[in-house]
N, C-alpha and C positions, 0 to 999 in steps of 0.2 A: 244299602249301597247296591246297586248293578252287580252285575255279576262281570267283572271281566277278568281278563289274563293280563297282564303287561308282559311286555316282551320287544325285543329289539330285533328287527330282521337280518340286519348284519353282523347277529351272534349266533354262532354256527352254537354253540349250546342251547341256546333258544329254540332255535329250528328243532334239534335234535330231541331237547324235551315235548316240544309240539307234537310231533310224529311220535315218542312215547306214549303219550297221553292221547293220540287218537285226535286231534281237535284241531287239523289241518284247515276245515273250511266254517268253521267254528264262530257264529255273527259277533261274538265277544269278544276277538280276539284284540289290542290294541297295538299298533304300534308304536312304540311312546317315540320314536324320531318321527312319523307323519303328524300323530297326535299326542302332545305331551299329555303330562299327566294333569290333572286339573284342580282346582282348588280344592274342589267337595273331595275328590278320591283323595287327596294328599293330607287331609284333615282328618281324613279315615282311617289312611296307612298309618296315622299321629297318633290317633287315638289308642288303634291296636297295640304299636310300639311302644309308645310313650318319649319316643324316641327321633328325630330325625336322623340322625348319625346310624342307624341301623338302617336305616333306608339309603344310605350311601353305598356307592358301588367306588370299593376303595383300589381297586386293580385298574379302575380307567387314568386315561390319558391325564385327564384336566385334573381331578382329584391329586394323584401324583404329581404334575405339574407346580400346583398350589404348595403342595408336602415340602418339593424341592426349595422351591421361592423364602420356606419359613413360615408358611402365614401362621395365626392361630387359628383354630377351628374351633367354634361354641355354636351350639343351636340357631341359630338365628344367621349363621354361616353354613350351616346344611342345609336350609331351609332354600335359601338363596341359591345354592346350586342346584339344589332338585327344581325350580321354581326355571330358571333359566339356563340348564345345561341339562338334555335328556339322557347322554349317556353316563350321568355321575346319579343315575336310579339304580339298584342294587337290582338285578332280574335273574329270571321271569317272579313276575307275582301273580299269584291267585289269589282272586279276589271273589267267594262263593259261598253263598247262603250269609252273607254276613261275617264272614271268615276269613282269616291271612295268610296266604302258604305262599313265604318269603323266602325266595333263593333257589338255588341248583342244588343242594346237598341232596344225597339218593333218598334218606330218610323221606326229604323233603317233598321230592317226583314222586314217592309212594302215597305219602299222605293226599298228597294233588291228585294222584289217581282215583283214591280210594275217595276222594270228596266229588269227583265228575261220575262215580261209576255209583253212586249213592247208596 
């Protein structure tokens, strides 16, 4: 797999970790609201997880939304919402040397460093 970042530019955490990590002008960066995420990457993210539901970003709007409404949620309903809703993707991902560094947790920004700085 490529090597990108997923990341959302109208998340001031995103941003924040961006300019942690040095990779403000960075040709990998994605933005997954211009460019969603895409099938080969999301088969990817599948594979590393094993997981859709870990690739869900469960503090957004629509994900809560759905919570409030009842629905059930099963694989193939994560799937759906990453597939057709960008901001229900759990970010920033790194995505490098073949490797998953999923999330904002510090641990997380460390290890993403510590894989851009080789």
């Amino acid at each position: 797999m490529e090597n990108t970042f997923l990341y959302l530019s109208s998340c001031s955490t995103c941003v924040r970790i961006i300019k942690e990590l040095g990779i403000q002008d960075a040709p990998f960066l994605q933005d997954v609201k211009e460019r969603m995420v895409t099938a080969a990457q999301l088969a990817f993210l599948y594979a590393h997880t094993n997981s859709f539901e870990q690739l869900i970003n469960k503090r957004g709007r629509v994900y809560a939304q759905l919570k409030r409404e009842g629905s059930d949620f099963s694989e193939v309903i994560y799937k759906k919402l990453l597939v057709q809703e960008y901001s229900c993707l759990k970010r920033p991902i790194l995505i490098w040397n073949n490797k998953v560094y999923l999330g904002n947790a510090k641990t997380t920004v460390v290890e993403m460093k510590t894989a851009l700085d080789g």
